[in-house]
N, C-alpha and C positions, 0 to 999 in steps of 0.2 A: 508294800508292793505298788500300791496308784501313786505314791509320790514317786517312784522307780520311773515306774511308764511315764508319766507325765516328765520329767527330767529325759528320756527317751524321745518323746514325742518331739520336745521343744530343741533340743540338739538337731535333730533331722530337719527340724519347720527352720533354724537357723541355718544351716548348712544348704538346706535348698535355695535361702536367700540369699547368700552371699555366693554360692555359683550362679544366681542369674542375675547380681549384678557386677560380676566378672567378666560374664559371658557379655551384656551390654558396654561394658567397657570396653573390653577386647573388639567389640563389630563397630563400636563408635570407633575409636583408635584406628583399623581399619580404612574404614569410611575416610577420616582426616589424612592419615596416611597418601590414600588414593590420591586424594584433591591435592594433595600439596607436589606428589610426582606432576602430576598432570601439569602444575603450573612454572615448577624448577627440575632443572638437570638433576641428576642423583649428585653428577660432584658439589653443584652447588647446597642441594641440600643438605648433605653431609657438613658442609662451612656452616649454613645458617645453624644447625643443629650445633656446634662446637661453640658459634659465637651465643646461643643462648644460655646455653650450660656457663662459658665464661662470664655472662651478666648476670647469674644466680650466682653463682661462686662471689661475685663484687658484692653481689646485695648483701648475701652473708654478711661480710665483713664491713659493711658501713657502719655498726654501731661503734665499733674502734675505731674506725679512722675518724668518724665525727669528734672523737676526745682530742686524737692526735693533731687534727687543725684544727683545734678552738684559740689556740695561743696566736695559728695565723691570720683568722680572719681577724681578728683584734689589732692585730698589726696594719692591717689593709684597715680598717676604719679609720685607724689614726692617721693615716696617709691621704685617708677623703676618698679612698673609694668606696661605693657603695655594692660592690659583687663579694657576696662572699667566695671560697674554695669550693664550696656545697654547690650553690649555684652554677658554679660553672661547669660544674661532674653532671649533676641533673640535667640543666636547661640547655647542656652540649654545645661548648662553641664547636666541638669535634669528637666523633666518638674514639673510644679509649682501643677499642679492636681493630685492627686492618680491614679496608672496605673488603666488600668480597667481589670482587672484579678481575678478569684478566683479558688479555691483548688474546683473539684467533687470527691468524693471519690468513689463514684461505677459506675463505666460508663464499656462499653465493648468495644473496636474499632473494627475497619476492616481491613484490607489494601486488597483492589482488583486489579490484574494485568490480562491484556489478555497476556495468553502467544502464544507467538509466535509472539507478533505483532512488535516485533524491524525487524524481518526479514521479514513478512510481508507485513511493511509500505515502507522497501525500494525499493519495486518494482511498490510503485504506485504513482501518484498524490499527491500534497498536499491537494488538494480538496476532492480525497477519502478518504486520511486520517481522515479528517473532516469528511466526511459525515460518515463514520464510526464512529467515538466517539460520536458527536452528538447523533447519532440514540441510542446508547448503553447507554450512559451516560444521557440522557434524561428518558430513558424508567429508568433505575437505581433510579433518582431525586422523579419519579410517584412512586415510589414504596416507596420510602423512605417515601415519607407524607403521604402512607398508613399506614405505619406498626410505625409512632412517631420515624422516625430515622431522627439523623440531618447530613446532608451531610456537611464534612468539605473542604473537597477539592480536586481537581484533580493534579494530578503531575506526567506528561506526561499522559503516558496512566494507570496510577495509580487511583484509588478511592478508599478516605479515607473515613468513616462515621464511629459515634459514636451512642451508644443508651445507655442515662444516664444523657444528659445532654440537652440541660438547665435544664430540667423537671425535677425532679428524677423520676426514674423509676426501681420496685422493681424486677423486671423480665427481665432487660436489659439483660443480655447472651443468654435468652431463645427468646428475641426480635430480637438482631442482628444475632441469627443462622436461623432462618426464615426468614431475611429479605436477610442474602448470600446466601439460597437455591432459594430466591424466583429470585435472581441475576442471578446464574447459568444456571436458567431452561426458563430465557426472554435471555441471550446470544445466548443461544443455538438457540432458536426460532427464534431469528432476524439475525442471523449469516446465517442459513439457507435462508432467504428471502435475506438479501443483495448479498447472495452468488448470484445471477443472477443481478446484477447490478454490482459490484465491482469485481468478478471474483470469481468462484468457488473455489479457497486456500481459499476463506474468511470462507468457513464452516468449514474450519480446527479449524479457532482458538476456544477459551477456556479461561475461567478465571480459575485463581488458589489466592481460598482466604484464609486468615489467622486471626482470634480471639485471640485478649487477653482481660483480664479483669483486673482493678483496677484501680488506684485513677489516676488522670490528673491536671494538670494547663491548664486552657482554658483564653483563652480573646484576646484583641486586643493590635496589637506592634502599635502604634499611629506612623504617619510620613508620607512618600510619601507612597501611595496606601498601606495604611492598610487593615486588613482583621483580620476575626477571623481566632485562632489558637490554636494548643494543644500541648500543652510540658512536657516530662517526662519519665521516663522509661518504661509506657504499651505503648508508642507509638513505641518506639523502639522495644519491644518485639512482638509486632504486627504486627510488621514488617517482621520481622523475621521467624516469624509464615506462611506469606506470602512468604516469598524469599526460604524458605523452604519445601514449599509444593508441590503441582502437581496439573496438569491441570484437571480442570473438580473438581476439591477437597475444601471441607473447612475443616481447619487445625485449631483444638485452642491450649490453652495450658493447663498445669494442674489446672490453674487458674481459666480459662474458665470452666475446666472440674468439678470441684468441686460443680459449681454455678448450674451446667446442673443436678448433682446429688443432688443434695439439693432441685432444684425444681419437682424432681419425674422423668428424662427424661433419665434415665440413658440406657434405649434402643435403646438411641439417638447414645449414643458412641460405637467407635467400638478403643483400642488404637492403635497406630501405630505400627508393629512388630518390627523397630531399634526406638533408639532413635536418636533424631534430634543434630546435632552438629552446635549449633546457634553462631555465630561471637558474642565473646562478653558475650558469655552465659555460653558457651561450653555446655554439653550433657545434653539437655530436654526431659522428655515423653511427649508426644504429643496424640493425639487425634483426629480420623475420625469425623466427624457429620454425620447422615445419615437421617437425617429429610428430609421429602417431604417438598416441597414447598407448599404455601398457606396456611402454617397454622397448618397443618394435624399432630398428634402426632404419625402418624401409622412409622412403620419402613422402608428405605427401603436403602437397600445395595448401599452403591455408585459405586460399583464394577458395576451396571447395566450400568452407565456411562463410567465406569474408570478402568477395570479390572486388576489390577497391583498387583503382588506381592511383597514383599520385595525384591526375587531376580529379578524381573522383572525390577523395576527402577532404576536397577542401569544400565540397559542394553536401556536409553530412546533414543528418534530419537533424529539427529542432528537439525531437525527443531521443534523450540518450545520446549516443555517441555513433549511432549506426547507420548504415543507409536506411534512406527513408521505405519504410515497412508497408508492403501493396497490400490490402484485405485480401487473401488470397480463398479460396474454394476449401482447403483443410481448415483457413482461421475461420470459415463463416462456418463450418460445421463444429468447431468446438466453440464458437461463441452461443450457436443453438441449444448444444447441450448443458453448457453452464448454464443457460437461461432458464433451461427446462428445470434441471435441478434446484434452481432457485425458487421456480413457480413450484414444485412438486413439494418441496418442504411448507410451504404456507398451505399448499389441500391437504397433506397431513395434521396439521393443526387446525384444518376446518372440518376434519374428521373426528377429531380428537373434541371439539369441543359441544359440535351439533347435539344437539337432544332435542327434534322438529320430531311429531310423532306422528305416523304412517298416515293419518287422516288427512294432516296437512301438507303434504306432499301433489306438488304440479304434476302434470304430464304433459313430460319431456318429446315427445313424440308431435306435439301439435304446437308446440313453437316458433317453428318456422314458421306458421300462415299468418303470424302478429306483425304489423306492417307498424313502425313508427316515421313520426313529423319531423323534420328539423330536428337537431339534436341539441342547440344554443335555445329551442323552445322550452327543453326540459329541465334547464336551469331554475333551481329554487335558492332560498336564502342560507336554507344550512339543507344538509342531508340529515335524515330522522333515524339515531340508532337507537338500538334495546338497552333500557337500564343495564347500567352497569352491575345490577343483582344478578340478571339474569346470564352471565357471566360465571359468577362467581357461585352460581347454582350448577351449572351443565358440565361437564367435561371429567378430566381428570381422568378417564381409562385411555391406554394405549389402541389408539386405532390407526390401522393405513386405509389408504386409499390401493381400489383394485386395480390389477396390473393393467387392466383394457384402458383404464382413465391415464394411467402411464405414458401408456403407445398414443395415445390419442393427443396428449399434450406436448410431448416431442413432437409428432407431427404436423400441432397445428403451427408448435414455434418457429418449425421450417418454414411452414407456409406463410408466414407472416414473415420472416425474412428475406422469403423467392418476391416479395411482393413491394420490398423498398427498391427506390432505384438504386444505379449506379452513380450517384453524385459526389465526391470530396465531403460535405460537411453530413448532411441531411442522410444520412446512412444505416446500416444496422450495425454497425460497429458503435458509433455514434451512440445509436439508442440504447445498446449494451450499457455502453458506459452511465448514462442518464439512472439506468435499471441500475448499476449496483449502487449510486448514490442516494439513490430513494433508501433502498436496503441499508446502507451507513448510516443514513440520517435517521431511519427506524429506531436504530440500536442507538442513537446521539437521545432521544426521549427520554426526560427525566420523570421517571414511573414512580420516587418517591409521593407518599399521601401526605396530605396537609398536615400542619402540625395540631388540627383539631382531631384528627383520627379519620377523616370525612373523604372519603373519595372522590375529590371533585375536577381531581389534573382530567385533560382531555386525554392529555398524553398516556394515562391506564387508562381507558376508555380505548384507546386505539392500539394499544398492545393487549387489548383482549377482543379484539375483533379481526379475526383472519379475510375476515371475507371483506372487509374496507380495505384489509391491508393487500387483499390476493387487486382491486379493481385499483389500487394506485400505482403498484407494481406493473401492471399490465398496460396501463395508460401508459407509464414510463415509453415503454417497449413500443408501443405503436403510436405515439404521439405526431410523428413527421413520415410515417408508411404513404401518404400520398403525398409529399411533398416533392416538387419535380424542380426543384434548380432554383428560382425566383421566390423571391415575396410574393404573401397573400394578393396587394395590391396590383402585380403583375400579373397573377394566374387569373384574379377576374377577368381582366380584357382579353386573355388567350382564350378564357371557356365561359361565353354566356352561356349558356347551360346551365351551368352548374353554381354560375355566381347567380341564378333565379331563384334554383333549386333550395338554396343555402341563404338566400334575404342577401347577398351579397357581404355576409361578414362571417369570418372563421372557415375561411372555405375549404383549407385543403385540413383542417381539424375535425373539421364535421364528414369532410370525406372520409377519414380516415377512421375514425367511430365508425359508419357506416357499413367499410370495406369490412373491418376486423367483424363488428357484430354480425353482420350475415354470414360472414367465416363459420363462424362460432355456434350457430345455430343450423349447420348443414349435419345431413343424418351420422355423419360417421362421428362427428363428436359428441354422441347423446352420453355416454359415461363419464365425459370430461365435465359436463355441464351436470352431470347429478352430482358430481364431486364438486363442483362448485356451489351449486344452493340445492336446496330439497323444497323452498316454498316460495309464495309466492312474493314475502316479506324481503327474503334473502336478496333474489332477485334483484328485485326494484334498487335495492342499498346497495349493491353491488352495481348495478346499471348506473345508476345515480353518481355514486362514486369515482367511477370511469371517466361516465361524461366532465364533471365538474372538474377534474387532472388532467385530462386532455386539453380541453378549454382553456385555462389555469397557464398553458405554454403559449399561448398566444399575448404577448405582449403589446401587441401595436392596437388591437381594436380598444377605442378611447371608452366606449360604452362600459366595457367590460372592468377596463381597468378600474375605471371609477366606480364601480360597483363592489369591488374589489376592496379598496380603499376604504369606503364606509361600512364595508361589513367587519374590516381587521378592526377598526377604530369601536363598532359595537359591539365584536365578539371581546377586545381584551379592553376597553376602554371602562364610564361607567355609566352603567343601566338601569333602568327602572327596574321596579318590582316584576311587572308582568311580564317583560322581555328578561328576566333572570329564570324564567322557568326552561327559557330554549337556549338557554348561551351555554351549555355544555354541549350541545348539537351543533351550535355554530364557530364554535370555539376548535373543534374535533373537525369541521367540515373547511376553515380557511386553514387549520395546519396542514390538511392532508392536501390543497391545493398549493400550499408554501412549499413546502417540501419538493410536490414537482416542479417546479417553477426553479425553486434554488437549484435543483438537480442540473436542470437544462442550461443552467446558466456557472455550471459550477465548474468550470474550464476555466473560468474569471478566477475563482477563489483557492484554485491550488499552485502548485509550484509553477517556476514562470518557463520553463520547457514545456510544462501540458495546454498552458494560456500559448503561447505562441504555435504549438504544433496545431492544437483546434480552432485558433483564429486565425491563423495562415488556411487554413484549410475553407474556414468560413469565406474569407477572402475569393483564395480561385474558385470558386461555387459560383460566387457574384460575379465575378469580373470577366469568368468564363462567358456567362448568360450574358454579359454587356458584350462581347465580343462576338457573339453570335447574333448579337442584334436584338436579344429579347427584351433587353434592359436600356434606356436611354441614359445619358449621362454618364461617361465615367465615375464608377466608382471611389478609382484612385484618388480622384483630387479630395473626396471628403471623408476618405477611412479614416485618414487620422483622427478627424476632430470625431468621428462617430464613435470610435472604439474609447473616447473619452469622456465623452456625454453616457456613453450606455454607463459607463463605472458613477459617471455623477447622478445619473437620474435612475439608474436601476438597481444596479448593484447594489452600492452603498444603501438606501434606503430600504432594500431587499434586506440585507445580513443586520439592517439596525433591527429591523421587525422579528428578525431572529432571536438576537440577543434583548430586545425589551422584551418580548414576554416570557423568560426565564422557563420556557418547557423544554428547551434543550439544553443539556451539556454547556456550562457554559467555556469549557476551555475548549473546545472543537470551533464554536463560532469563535471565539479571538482568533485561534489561527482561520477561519477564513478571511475576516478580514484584513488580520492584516497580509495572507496572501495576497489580495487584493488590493490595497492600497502597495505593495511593490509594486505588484503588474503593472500598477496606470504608471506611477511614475520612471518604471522602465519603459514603456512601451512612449512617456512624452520623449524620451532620449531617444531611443532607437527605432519609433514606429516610423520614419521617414524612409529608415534605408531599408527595414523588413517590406515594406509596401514595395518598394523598387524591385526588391528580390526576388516578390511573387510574381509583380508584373511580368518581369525575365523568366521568372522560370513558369509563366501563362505560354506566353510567346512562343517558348522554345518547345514546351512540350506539343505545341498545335501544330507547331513547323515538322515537329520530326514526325 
């Protein structure tokens, strides 16, 4: 009877194994299934599926046919040639199956581009990259299977789709111009929303799509990683339709346009006032869409989006494809809030880490009546943090920071924005930008430990310290808050005062420490400031740290620089015995100064739309203040060679110090510099006639 049961037992323990790895089969199967719809028509699947089954049926029978041509290939040696029959079945001069391709003759394509997003992407993450197309390109796929559009593929930040095919479809133009209104008007939507995750430039961008219509070769190129595909000249013309249009716009061609009047939608078009000079084509008339999305045959101007006139576009920004983009009152309130959020995450992790015990705790209340000196007086050789044990001892529970420190932090980041001026370069949009680079270049920290086991990178050292990382970030942010239009060297002679107050170097820096710390110490931000430090340790390292990153932007004072210079050379250079006890202090104290410094200057080192948008803008700053009389000298006559000297004597030696001391990433610094080395050598070809540009467009805008 126990040999019974046991024979029992083992039939059921087998039986449950083999239905759950049926059941795995079957959800895998599935799964594959899915992916493979997703990427081919069902007709075509249906071929690929027949042409595999016919290259298993062949395999089958190669061991006979290898008998049956051995007499041939014997034949072919004796002739001198060196292929066998085998070889030629295998290594394929052609495959043995009919390709899987056929002729559509009425399909419409697409081609959709975000513009702006080459200069965009290169100021962020790869991971935002992604999460940006994902999010786009995803919402794109939903809509496609609403409206019977089949998505062909993406190439880069490209997206192709057709509507025509597999299906026929007698209405396909009037399909795919609904289906890119319905594109435009979910960009716009989610671009908005990610704009407070990804950084507010993200609302800037825009797609600019292009329609053509007519006949296509679709199918599949069979080999490594096939895929369907479309070949012919509406792909190329659809293209074009695309590379030729503008942001916020859908572009077809006469092609498209014909299809659009035939089916009654002629209040759809509006035609283009020049014609289009297409690579390949040369001079096209082209065509507006102006169909609502969703459907809707009502009219409506895409000027509501896109307000351009024929002489307007020829006059577009340097960044992206759009008109040039005003900081407007909604973008400073969402670039406040990104900011806050950004500060709001690092007091979470200064919550998270604190273990200061109630004894050691300041009072916050008596703060304000601490009067300090000069702030370039407060300068030391490194900033003094806490072993890195004691790190590695504190933290690890989930703590937030309370809602009052919240409210108090958005509000003081308004107020430090109501407090920059209105200038072109020196701005809070500006300083935005500076702020998420610090933030990138955090995450660019190579946090691996020595290969002795030994903790000794600065770079953990500064990713275990929130509160170094909350006073660089924050310098970021208010680095240029008193800067009024001019050079340091100008603002002295406008304000003895202040050039007394300040020893006459780092003036509108030290102002600007100044303005933000007594901000900061006014009674309504007492929560904000316990959420920042609890002692009187914190404090000082946190003060210390500010100053030295604020400082750290100012380039021109010689004292500094050179002070600068000999501490990078003792911090990574080599030292004595007794100065190795502080070079983890000092090492941690000129990266956290490096970093702002590259930040501020890091328009130089990304793509060359963001280098000319923020040094065109540097530009009329200057040449404004020369034109107002504050500035002597023309500008113009010596931008050029300036904007060349800055890459030869700053730049460059800036991004080498990056990449010689191997604490960052080192494939982030390649691509800065070789962003950088284009920049200059674009900017020695065309810095003549962009200088001209600015000047016209100084001029024009003072005249009107």
């Amino acid at each position: 009877s126990s040999a019974f049961f046991f024979l029992i037992v083992s039939y059921f323990m087998y039986d449950w194994f083999v239905r759950r790895r049926n059941s795995k089969v079957v959800r895998l199967a599935a799964k594959t299934s899915e992916i493979v719809s997703s990427l081919f028509p069902s007709i075509v699947r249906e071929r690929l599926y027949a042409d595999k089954q016919q290259k298993q049926e062949q395999a089958n029978g190669q061991n006979a046919f290898k008998n049956a041509t051995y007499q041939q290939e014997k034949a072919l040696h004796r002739q001198g040639s060196t292929v066998t029959m085998n070889q030629m079945d295998e290594e394929g001069f052609m495959y043995k199956s009919s390709p899987i391709a056929d002729l559509y003759a009425d399909t419409t394509i697409m081609f959709a581009d975000i513009a702006g997003f080459t200069s965009w992407s290169s100021t962020r993450e790869p991971a935002q990259v992604f999460t940006l197309l994902e999010t786009i390109y995803g919402a794109f796929d939903t809509i496609a299977k609403r409206r019977r559009v089949f998505k062909v593929e993406t190439i880069g930040d490209c997206y192709v789709a057709v509507a025509g095919l597999p299906d026929p479809m007698k209405d396909h133009a009037v399909t795919m111009c609904r289906y890119a209104k319905d594109c435009l008007h979910k960009m716009r939507e989610l671009t908005q929303r990610l704009g407070q995750v990804l950084g507010p430039d993200t609302m800037e961008l825009d797609m600019r799509c292009g329609l053509h219509s007519g006949a296509v070769t679709a199918g599949v190129l069979r080999g490594e990683k096939g895929r369907f595909q479309l070949f012919g000249d509406t792909m190329n013309t659809a293209s074009r339709m695309e590379s030729t249009g503008r942001k916020g716009m859908v572009q077809v061609s006469q092609q498209t346009a014909d299809l659009l009047l035939a089916a009654g939608k002629k209040h759809w078009l509006k035609p283009r006032e020049e014609k289009v000079n297409a690579k390949g084509k040369g001079e096209l008339q082209t065509y507006w869409v102006t169909t609502r999305s969703s459907g809707s045959d009502a009219g409506l101007s895409t000027d509501d989006h896109n307000p351009l006139s024929s002489e307007d576009s020829e006059h577009l920004s340097s960044f992206g494809d759009g008109v040039d983009v005003r900081f407007t009152e909604d973008m400073a309130q969402s670039h406040v809030k990104w900011n806050a959020d950004l500060l709001r995450g690092i007091l979470n992790t200064i919550a998270q880490k604190r273990c200061a015990p109630e004894s050691a705790r300041i009072d916050h209340n008596a703060e304000s009546e601490i009067k300090y000196g000069p702030s370039i007086d407060e300068l030391r050789e490194f900033v003094t943090f806490p072993p890195i044990e004691s790190y590695l001892e504190s933290g690890g529970e989930e703590a937030l920071v309370d809602y009052e420190a919240y409210e108090e932090l958005e509000d003081f980041v308004a107020a430090v924005a109501e407090m920059y001026g209105d200038h072109p370069y020196h701005n809070f949009e500006h300083a935005s930008r500076v702020t998420m680079s610090v933030i990138k270049m955090f995450g660019e920290l190579n946090t691996e430990p020595s290969a002795s086991g030994r903790v000794m990178n600065p770079a953990v050292l500064l990713s275990m310290d929130p509160v170094a990382q909350l006073g660089c970030v924050l310098a970021a942010l208010v680095q240029d808050l008193s800067h009024t239009g001019v050079p340091n060297s100008v603002f002295i002679g406008e304000n003895d005062e202040l050039a007394a107050t300040y020893g006459g170097r780092c003036v509108s820096e030290q102002q600007s420490i100044d303005s933000v710390w007594e901000l900061l110490m006014e009674s309504k931000y007492i929560n904000l400031r316990r959420a920042i430090y609890h002692t009187e340790e914190e404090k000082q390292r946190f003060r210390q740290v500010f100053i030295h990153c604020v400082l750290a932007t100012d380039v021109t004072d010689a004292k500094l620089s050179e002070s600068r210079k000999e501490r990078w050379n003792k911090a990574f250079g080599i030292v004595s015995r007794a100065e190795a006890n502080n070079r983890l202090n000092l090492q941690a104290t000129m990266l956290l100064e490096t970093i702002v410094q590259a930040s501020d200057l890091i328009h130089t080192m990304q793509h060359w739309e963001v280098y000319e948008k923020w040094g065109g803008k540097l530009f009329e700053e200057v040449y404004q203040a020369h034109v107002e009389g504050r500035i002597e000298g023309d500008p113009s006559t010596s931008w050029i060679e300036g904007e060349t000297k800055m890459f030869d004597n700053l730049v460059f030696p800036l991004t080498e110090r990056l990449l010689e001391c191997k604490i960052f990433k080192q494939g982030t610094i390649n691509a800065y510099i070789d962003f950088a080395k284009d920049n200059r050598n674009q900017w020695t070809q065309d810095g003549a006639t962009i200088v001209g540009d600015l000047v016209a467009k100084v001029h024009a805008t003072r005249s009107s």
